[in-house]
LUMDOKE-152351 format. One record per residue (C-alpha): residue in three letters; x, y, z. Coordinates in steps of 0.1 Angstrom, whole numbers. Each point is the difference from the previous one (the first is absolute). Example, Ala and Ser with C-alpha at 12.3 -4.5 7.8 and 13.67 -1.06 7.14 Angstrom:
REM LUMDOKE-152351
<pt><residu>ALA</residu><c1>123</c1><c2>-45</c2><c3>78</c3></pt>
<pt><residu>SER</residu><c1>14</c1><c2>34</c2><c3>-7</c3></pt>
REM end
This chain:
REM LUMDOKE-152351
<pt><residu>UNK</residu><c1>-263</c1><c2>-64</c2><c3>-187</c3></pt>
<pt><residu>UNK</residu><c1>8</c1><c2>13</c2><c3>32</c3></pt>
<pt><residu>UNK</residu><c1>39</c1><c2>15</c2><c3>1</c3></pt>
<pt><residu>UNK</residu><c1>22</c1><c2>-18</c2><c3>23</c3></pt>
<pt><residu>UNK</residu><c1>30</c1><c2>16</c2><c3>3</c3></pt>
<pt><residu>UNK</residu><c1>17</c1><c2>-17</c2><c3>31</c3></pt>
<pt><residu>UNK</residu><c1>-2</c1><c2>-30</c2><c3>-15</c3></pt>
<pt><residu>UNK</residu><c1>14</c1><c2>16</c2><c3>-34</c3></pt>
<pt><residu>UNK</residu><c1>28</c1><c2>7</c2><c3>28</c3></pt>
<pt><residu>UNK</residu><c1>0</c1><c2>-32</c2><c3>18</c3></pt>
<pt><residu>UNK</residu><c1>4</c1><c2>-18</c2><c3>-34</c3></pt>
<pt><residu>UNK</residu><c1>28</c1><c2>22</c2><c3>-12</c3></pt>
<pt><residu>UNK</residu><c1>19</c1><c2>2</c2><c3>33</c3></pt>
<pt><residu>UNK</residu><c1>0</c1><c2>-37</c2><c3>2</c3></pt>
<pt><residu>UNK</residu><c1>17</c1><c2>-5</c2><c3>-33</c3></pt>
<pt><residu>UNK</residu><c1>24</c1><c2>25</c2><c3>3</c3></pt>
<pt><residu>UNK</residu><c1>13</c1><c2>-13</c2><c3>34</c3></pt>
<pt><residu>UNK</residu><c1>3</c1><c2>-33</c2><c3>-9</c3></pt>
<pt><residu>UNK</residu><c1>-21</c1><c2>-16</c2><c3>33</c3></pt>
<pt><residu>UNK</residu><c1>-29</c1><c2>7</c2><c3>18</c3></pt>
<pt><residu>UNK</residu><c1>11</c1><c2>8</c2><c3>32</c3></pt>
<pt><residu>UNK</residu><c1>28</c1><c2>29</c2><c3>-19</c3></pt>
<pt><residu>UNK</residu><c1>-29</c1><c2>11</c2><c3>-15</c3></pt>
<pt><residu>UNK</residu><c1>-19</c1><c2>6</c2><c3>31</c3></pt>
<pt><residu>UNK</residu><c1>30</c1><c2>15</c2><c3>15</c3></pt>
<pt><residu>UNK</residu><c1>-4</c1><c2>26</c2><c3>-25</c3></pt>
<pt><residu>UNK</residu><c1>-35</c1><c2>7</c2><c3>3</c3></pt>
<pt><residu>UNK</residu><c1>4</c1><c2>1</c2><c3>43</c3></pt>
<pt><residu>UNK</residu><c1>-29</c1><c2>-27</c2><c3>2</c3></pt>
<pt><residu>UNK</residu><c1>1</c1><c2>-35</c2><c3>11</c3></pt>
<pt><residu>UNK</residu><c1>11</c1><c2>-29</c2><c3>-25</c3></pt>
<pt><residu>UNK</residu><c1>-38</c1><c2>-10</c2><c3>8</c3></pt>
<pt><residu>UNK</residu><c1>-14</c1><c2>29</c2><c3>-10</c3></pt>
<pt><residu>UNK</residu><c1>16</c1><c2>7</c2><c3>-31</c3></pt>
<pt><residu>UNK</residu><c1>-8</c1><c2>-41</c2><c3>-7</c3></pt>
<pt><residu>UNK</residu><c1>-38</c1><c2>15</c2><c3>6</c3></pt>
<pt><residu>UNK</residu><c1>4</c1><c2>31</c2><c3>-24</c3></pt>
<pt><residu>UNK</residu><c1>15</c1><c2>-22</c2><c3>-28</c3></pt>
<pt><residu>UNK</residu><c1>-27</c1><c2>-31</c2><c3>2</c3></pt>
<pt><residu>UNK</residu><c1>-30</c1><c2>35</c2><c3>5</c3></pt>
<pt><residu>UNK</residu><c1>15</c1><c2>15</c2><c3>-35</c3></pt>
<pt><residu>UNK</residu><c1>4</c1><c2>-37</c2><c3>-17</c3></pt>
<pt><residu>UNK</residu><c1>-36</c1><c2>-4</c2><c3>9</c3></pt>
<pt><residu>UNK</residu><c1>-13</c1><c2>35</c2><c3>-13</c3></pt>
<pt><residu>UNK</residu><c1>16</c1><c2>-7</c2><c3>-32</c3></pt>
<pt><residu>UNK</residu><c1>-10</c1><c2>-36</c2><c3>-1</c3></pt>
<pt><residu>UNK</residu><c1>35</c1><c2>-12</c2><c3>-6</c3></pt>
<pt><residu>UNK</residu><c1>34</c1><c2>-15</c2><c3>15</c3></pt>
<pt><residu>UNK</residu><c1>23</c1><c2>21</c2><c3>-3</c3></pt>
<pt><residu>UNK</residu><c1>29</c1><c2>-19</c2><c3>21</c3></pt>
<pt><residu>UNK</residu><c1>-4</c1><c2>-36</c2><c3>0</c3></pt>
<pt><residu>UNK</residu><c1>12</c1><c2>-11</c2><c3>39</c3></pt>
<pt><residu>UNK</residu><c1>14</c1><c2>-31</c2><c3>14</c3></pt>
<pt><residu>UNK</residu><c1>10</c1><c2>-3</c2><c3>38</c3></pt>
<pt><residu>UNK</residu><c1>38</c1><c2>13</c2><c3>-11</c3></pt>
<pt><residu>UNK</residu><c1>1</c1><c2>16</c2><c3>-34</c3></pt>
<pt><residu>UNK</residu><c1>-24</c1><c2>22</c2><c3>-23</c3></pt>
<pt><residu>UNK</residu><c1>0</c1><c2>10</c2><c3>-38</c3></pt>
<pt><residu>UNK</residu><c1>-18</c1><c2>23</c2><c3>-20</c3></pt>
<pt><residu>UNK</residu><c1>-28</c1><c2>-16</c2><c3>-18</c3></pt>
<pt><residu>UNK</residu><c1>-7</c1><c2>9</c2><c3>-35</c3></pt>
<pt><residu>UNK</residu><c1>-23</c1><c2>23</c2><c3>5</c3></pt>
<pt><residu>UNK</residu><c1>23</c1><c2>17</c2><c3>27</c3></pt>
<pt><residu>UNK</residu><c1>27</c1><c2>0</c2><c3>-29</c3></pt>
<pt><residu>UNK</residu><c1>-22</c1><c2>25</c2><c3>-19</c3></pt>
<pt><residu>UNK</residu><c1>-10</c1><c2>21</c2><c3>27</c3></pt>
<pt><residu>UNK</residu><c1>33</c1><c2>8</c2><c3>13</c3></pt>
<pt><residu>UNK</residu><c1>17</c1><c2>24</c2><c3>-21</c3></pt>
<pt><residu>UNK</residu><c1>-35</c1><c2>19</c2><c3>6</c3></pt>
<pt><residu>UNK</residu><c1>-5</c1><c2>-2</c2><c3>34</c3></pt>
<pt><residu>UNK</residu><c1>33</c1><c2>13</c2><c3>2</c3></pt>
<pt><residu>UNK</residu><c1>-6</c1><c2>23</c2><c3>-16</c3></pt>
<pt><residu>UNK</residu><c1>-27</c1><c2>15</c2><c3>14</c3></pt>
<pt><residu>UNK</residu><c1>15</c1><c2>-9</c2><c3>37</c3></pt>
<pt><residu>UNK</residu><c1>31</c1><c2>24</c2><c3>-5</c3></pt>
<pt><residu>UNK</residu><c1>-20</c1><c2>25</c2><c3>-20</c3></pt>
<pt><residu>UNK</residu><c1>-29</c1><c2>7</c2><c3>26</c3></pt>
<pt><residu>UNK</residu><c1>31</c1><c2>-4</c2><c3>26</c3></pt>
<pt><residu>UNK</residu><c1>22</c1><c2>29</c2><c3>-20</c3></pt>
<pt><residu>UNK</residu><c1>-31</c1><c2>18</c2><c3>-4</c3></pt>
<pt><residu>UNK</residu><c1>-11</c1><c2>-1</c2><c3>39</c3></pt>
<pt><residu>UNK</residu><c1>34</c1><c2>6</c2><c3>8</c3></pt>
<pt><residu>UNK</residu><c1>1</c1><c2>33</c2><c3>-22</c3></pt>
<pt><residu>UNK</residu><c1>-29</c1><c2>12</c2><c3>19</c3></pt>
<pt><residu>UNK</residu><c1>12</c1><c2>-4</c2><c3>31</c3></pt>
<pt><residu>UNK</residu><c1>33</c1><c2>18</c2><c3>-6</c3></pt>
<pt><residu>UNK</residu><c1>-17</c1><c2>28</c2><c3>-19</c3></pt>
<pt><residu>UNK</residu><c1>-22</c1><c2>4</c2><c3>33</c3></pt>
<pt><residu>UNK</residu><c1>32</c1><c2>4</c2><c3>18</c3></pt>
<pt><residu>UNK</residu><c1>15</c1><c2>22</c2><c3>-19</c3></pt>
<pt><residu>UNK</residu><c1>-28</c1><c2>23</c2><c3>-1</c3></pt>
<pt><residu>UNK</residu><c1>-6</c1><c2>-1</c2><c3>33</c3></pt>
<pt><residu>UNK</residu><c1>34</c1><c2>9</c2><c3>7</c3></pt>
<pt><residu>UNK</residu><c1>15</c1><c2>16</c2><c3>-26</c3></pt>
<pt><residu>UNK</residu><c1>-11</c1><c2>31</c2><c3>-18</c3></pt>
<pt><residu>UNK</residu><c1>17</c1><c2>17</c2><c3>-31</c3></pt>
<pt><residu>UNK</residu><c1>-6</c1><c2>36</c2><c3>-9</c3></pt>
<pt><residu>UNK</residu><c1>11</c1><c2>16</c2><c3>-35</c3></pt>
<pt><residu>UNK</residu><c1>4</c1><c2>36</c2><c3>3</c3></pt>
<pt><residu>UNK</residu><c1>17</c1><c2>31</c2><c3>-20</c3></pt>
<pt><residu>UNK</residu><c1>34</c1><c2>6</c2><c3>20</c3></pt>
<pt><residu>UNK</residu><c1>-20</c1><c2>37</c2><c3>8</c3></pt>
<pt><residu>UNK</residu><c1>-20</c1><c2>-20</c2><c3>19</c3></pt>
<pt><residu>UNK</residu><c1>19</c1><c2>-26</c2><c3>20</c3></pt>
<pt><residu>UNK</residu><c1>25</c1><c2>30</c2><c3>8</c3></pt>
<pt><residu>UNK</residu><c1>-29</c1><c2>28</c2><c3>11</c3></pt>
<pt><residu>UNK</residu><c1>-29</c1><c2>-25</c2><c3>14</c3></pt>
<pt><residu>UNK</residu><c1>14</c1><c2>-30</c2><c3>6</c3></pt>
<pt><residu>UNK</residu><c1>18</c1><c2>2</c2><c3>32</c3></pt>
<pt><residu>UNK</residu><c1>-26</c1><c2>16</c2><c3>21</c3></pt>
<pt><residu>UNK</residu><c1>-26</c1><c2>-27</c2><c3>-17</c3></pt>
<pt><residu>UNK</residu><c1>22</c1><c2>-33</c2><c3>5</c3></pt>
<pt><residu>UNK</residu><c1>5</c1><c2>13</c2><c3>36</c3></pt>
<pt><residu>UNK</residu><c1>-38</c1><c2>-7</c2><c3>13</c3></pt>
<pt><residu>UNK</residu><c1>-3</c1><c2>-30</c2><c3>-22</c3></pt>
<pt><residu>UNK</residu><c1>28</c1><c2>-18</c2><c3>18</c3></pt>
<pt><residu>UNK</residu><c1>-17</c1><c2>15</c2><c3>35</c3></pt>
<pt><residu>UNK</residu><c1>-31</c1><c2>-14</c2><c3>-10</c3></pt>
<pt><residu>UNK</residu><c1>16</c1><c2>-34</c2><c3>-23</c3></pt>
<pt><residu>UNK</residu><c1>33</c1><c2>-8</c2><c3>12</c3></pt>
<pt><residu>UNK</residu><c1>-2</c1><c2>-35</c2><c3>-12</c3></pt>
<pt><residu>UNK</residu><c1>0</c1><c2>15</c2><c3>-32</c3></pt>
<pt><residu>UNK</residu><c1>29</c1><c2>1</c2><c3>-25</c3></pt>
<pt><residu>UNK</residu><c1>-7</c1><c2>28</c2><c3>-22</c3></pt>
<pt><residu>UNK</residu><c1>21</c1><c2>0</c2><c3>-35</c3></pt>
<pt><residu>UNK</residu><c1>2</c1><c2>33</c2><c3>-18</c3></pt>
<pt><residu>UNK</residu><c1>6</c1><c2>4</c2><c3>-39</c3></pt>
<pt><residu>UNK</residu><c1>10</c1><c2>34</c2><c3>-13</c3></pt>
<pt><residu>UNK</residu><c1>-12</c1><c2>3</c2><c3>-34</c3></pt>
<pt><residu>UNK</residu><c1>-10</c1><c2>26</c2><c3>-28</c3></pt>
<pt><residu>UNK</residu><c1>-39</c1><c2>6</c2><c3>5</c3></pt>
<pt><residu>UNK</residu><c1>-4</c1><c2>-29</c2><c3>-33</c3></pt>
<pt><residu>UNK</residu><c1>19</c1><c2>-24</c2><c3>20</c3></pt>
<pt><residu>UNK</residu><c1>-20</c1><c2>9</c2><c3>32</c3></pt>
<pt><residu>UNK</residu><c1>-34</c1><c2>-13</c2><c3>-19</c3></pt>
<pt><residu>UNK</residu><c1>17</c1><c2>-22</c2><c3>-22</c3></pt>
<pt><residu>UNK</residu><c1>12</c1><c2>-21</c2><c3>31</c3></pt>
<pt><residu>UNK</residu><c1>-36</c1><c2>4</c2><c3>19</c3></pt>
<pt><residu>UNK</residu><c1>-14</c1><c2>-13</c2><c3>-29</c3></pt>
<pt><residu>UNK</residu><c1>23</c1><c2>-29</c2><c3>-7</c3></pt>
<pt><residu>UNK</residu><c1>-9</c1><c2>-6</c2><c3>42</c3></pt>
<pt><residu>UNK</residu><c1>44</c1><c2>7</c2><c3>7</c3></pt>
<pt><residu>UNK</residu><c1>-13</c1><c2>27</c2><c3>21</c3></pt>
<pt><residu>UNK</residu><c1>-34</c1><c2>5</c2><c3>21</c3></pt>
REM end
């Protein structure tokens, strides 16, 4: 079966705003549209999900079930896109060094000083530690 997952979306947005143009709203597409991506989905799957009159809606039986699941799955994939992205960020922007205090007094400065020449949109965090913490925390990915 072929994995749909805007109209996993569509399906769970609907619900969870109560109509189908709020719905839309949420998903920045047209109330047509999202009509499009709902009856697509209910057609893969070979089910009504939301039974439709020209004013009202309610979950069919079938869309009973699969709620809690689609849900689910929705805010999961969500969290776990959303995790992504701000690990991206923070790597791109951030970078965390774990060094003896030998080090970040002797090393450090002259170091730091063409990094920030060469990345100054950088932020660059700096834990001094005993040489066990220094790998523990590269190893436990505090540090880089």
């Amino acid at each position: 079966m072929k994995l749909d997952i805007l109209g996993l979306q569509t399906f769970v947005a609907i619900v969870e705003h109560g109509t189908f143009q709020k719905a839309a709203d949420h998903l920045k597409i047209s109330q047509t549209g999202l009509s499009r991506r709902l009856q697509h989905f209910e057609e893969l799957l070979d089910v009504c999900l939301i039974q439709r009159t020209t004013r009202a809606w309610k979950l069919s039986e079938i869309g009973r079930h699969l709620l809690p699941k689609a849900q689910r799955l929705v805010h999961e994939l969500e969290t776990t896109l959303d995790d992504v992205h701000n690990k991206l960020i923070r790597t791109r922007h951030e970078v965390t060094i774990a060094c003896i205090s030998s080090i970040a007094f002797h090393f450090l400065p002259r170091i730091l000083l063409k990094y920030e020449q060469r990345y100054s949109d950088t932020r660059v965090r700096i834990l001094d530690a005993r040489a066990h913490e220094v790998s523990d925390a590269v190893r436990s990915g505090h540090a880089d």
